[in-house]
C-alpha positions as CSV (number, residue, x, y, z in Angstrom):
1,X,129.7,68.5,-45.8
2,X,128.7,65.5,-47.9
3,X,125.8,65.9,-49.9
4,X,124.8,61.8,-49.1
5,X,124.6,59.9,-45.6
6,X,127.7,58.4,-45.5
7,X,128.6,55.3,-43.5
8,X,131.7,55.5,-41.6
9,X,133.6,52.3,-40.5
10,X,135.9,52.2,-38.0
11,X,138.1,49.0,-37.5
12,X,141.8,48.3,-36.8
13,X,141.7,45.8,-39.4
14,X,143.0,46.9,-42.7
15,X,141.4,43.6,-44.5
16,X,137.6,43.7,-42.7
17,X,137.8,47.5,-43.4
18,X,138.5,47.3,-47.4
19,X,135.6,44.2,-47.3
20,X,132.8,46.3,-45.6
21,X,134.4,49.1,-48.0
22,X,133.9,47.3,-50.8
23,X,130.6,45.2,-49.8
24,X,128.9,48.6,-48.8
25,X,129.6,50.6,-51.9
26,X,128.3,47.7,-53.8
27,X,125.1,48.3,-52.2
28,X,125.3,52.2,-53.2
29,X,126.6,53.3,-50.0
30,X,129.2,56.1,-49.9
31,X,131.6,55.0,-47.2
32,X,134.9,56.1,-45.3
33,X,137.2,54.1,-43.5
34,X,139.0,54.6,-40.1
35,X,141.9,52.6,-39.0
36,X,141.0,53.5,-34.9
37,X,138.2,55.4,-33.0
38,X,140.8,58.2,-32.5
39,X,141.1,58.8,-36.3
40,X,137.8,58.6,-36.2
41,X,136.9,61.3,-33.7
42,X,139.9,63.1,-35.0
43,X,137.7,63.5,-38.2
44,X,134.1,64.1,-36.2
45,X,133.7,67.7,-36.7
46,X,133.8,67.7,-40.3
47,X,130.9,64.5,-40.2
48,X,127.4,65.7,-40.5
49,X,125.6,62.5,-41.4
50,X,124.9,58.7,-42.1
51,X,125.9,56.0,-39.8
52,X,128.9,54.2,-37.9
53,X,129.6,50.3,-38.2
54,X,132.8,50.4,-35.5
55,X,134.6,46.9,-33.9
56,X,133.9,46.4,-30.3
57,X,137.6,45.7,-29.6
58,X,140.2,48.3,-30.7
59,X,143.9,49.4,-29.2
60,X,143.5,52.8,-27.7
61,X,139.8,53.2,-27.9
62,X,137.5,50.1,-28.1
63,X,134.2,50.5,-29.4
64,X,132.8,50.9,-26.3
65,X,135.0,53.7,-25.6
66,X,133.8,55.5,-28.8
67,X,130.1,54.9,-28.0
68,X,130.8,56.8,-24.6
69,X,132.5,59.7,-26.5
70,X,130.1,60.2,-28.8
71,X,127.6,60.6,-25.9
72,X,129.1,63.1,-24.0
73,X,129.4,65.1,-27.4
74,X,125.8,64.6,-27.8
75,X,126.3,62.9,-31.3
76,X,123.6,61.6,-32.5
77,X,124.8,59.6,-35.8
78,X,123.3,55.9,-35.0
79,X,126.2,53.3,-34.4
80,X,126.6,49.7,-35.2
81,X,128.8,47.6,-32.9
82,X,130.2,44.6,-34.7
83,X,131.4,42.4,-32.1
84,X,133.7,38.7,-32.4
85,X,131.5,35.3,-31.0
86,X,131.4,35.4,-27.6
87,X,131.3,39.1,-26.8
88,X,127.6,39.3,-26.3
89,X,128.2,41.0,-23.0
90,X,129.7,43.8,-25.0
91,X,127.3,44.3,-27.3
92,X,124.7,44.1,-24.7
93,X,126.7,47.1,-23.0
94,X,127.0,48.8,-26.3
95,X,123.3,48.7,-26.5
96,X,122.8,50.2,-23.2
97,X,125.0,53.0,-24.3
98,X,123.7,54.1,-27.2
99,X,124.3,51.1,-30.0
100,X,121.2,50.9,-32.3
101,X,122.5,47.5,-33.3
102,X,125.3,45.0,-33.1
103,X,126.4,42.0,-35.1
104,X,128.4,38.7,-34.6
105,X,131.2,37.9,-36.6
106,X,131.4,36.1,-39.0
107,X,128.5,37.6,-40.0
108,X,126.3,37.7,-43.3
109,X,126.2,40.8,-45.7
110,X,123.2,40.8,-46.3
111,X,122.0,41.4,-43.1
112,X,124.4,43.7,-42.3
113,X,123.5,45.7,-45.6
114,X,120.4,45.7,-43.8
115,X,121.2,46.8,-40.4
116,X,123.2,49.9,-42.4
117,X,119.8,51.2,-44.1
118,X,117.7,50.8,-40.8
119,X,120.5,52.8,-38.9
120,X,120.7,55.5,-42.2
121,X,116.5,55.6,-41.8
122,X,116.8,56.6,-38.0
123,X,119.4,59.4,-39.1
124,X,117.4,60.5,-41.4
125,X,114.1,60.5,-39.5
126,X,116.2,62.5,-36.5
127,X,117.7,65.1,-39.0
128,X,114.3,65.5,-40.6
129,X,113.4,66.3,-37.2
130,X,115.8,68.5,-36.2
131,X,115.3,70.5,-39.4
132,X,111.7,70.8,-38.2
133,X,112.8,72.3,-34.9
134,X,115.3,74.5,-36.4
135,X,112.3,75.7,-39.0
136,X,109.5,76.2,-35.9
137,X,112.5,78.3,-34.3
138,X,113.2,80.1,-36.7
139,X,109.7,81.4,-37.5
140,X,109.1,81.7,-33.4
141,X,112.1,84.7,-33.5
142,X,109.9,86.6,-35.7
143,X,107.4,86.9,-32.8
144,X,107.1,90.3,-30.9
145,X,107.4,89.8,-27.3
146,X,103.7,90.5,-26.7
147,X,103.3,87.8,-29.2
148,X,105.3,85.4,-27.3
149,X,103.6,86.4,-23.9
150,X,100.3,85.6,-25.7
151,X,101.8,82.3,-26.7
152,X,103.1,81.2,-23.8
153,X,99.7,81.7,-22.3
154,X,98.0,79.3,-24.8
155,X,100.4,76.5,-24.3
156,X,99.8,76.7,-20.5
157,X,96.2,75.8,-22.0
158,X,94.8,79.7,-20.2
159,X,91.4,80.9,-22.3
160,X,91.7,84.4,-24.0
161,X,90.1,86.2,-20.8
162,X,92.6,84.6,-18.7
163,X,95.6,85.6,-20.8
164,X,94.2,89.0,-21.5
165,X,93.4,89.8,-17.1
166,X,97.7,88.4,-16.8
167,X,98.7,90.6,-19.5
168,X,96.5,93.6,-18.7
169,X,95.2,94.4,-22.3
170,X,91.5,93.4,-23.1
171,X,90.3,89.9,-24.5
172,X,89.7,91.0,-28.3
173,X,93.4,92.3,-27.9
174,X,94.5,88.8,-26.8
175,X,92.4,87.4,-30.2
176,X,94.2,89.5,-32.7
177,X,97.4,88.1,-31.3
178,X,96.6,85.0,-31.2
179,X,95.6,85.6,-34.8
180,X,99.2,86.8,-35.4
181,X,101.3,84.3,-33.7
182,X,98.9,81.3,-35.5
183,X,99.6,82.9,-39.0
184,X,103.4,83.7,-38.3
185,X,104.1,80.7,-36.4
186,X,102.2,78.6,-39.6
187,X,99.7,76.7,-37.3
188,X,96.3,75.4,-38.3
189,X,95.1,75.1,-34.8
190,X,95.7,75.4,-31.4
191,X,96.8,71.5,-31.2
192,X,99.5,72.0,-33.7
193,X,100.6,75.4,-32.2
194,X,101.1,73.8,-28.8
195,X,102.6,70.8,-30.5
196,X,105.4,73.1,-32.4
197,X,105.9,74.6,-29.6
198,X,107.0,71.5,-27.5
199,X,109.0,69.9,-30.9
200,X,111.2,73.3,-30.5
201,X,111.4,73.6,-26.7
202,X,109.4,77.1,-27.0
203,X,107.3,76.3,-24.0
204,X,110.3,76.8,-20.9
205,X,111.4,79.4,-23.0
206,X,108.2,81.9,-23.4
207,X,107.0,80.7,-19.7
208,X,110.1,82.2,-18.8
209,X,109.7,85.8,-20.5
């Protein structure tokens, strides 16, 4: 696992991908290169972060082709479709896909510098994100099942008596484990509670218990 965002370019062009190489590292990026979108996804499982910059038009699998891939494997690492003048339509497509971005060539560095650390910020707001759900998970296993009965209750927005009369145990019961799941779960309120438990998909989950 690399311990930076990396950005990953994928082109069939030896030339274009030692200059992005070369441009990108210049601008502190770590970067790998890929002559195909096969080598590419040949190498996805070990990839954990950072962002793709990938041609539009490639033999065995265009960019397009890729983009499609990656959705049905639910990969989330943002992708940059550079495309040749006059492939607009493409791009558009690539957009529709899944593309956070796309750029005409010849294009200018700096603005593709640019278009890199926007795409790295949206990684690294989604795997902050994701390390938020995994966290709210983690401390909702730790809940009894009473606990989670109770919980599910407050997120369906039910007062204490209501949740106590479905649950058959009386309403100061129903406050001490509310008590419990607030101070295990790490909420502040009830509005944060509810919120954590939506951010973590808890809410299908304990309704379902």
């Amino acid at each position: 696992m690399a311990s930076n965002p990396q950005v990953h370019v994928i082109d069939d062009d030896e030339a274009v991908r030692q200059s992005l190489d070369f441009l990108l590292r210049a601008a502190g990026n770590e970067v790998r290169t890929y002559e195909s979108a096969v080598a590419f996804l040949e190498a996805l499982p070990g990839i954990t972060s950072g962002c793709i910059i990938t041609d539009v038009r490639m033999p065995q699998l265009s960019g397009i082709d890729l983009l499609r891939r990656l959705k049905e494997l639910d990969v989330r690492i943002p992708v940059i479709v550079v495309t040749g003048h006059g492939d607009v339509a493409l791009a558009v497509e690539a957009m529709k896909i899944g593309a956070v971005d796309f750029l005409e060539k010849p294009f200018d560095d700096e603005i593709l510098v640019g278009m890199v650390q926007s795409a790295l910020g949206v990684w690294e707001k989604d795997a902050q994100r994701e390390a938020k759900r995994a966290e709210i998970i983690n401390r909702a296993s730790t809940l009894s099942e009473r606990e989670r009965e109770v919980l599910a209750g407050l997120v369906a927005g039910n007062p204490n008596k209501v949740i106590a009369y479905d649950l058959g145990i009386s309403p100061r019961t129903v406050e001490i484990y509310r008590a419990n799941v607030m101070n295990k779960m790490q909420a502040s309120s009830l509005s944060e509670l509810v919120r954590m438990a939506l951010i973590a998909g808890l809410v299908d989950v304990s309704l379902k218990e």
